[in-house]
C-alpha positions in Angstrom: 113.5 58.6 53.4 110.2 56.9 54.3 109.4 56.2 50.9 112.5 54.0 49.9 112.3 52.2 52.4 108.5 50.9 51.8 109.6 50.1 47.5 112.7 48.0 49.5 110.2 46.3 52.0 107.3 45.6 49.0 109.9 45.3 46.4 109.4 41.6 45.7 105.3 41.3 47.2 102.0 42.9 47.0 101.3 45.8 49.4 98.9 44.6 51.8 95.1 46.2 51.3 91.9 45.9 53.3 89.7 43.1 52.3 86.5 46.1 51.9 88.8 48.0 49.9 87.8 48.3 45.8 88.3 50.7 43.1 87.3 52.1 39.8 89.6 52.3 36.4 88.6 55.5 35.0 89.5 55.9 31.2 88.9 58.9 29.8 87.2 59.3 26.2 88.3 62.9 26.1 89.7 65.5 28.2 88.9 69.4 27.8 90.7 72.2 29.8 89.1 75.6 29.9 90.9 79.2 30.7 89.0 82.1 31.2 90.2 85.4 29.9 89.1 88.8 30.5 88.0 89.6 27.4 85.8 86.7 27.3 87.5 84.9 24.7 87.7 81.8 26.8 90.6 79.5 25.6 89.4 75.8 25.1 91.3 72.7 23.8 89.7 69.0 23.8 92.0 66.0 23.9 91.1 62.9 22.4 93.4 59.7 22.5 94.3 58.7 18.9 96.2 55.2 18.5 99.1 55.9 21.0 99.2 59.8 21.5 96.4 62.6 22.2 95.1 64.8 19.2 94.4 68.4 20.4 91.6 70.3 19.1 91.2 74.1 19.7 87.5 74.5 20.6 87.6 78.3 21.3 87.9 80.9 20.0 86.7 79.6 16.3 89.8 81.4 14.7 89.2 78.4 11.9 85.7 80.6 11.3 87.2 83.7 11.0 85.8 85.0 14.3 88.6 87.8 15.4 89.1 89.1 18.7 87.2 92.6 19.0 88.9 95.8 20.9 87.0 96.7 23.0 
């Protein structure tokens, strides 16, 4: 497999890069994810890194404000 044999070959050096080559860090303050539903009772959670794990918070629906889900 290609790929084993490149960790043998760099195994004990740096991989070789460009000298115009850079890059960014990006660390993220929060994440959200967002799922559409048909009824329009969107599903979205917010993650937020807390000492060394991520708190979830549901940010729809508000079932903590009593809003219920309507038939329609």
């Amino acid at each position: 497999m290609k790929l084993d044999e490149v960790k043998r070959k760099f195994a004990n050096r740096e991989v070789p890069l460009p000298s115009f080559w850079g890059s960014f860090r990006v660390v993220p303050s929060s994440i959200e994810f967002w799922q559409g539903q048909p009824d329009r009772l969107h599903d979205r959670f917010q993650y937020v890194p807390e000492a060394e794990r991520w708190r979830m918070l549901r940010l729809a629906p508000c079932v903590t404000l009593g809003i219920k889900p309507t038939s329609a």
